[in-house]
N, C-alpha and C positions, 0 to 999 in steps of 0.2 A: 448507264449513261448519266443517270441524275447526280449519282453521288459524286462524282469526279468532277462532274462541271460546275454544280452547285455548292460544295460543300456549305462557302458561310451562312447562303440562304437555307439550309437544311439546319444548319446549329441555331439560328438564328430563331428558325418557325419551332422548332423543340422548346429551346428556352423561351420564349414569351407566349406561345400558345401550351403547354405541356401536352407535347406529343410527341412518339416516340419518333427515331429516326424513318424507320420503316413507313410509315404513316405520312409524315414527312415528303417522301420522296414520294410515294403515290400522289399526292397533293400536287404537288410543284408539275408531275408527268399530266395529270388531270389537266390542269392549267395551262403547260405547255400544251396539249389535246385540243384542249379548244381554242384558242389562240387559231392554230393551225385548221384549224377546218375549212378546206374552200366552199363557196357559194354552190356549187352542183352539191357537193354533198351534204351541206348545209340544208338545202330544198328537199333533198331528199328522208333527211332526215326528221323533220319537221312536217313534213308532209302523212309520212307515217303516223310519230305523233299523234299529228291532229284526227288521221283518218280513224286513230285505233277510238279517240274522243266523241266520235260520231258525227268531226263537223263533214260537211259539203265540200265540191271542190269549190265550190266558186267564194264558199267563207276563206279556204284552203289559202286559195290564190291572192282573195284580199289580205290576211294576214301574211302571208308574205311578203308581198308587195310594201305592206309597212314595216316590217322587219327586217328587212334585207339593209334598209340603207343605217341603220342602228348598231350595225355588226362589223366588226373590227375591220374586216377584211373589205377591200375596195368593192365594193359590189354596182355592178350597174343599174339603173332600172329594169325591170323583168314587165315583158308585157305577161298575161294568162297565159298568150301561148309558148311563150318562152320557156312560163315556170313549166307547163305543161310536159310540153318537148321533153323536161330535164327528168321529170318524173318516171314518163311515159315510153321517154327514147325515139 
């Protein structure tokens, strides 16, 4: 997918970062990856994350809550129990 739709941005990041194509194209798909992440699986993933870091939910919940609106993707305000819900099901 990356190389056909990208090519110039692929020759482009080789010649001014020295890196091969291969590398290249991981980067760009990376990048397109997160771009692309909606807000449920964003929480979710973040969540984990922090849970693996030992924070609480309720630190959990507050850093999300300031995070979410920083993120490319439209997000709405999240109440605790919203984030909760998305976590928890």
């Amino acid at each position: 997918m990356t190389e056909s739709n990208h090519n110039d941005l692929i020759e482009h990041l080789c010649r001014n970062m020295a890196i091969s194509n291969a590398d290249a194209e991981r980067l760009i798909d990376e990048v397109v990856n997160y771009f692309q992440e909606l807000p449920d699986a964003y929480i979710r993933r973040r969540h984990r994350e922090m849970q693996l870091q030992g924070q609480s939910n309720a630190e959990i919940f507050a850093a999300l809550k300031t995070e979410l609106p920083t993120r490319v993707f439209p997000a709405a305000e999240r109440s605790d129990r919203q984030i909760r819900r998305i976590v928890y099901g």
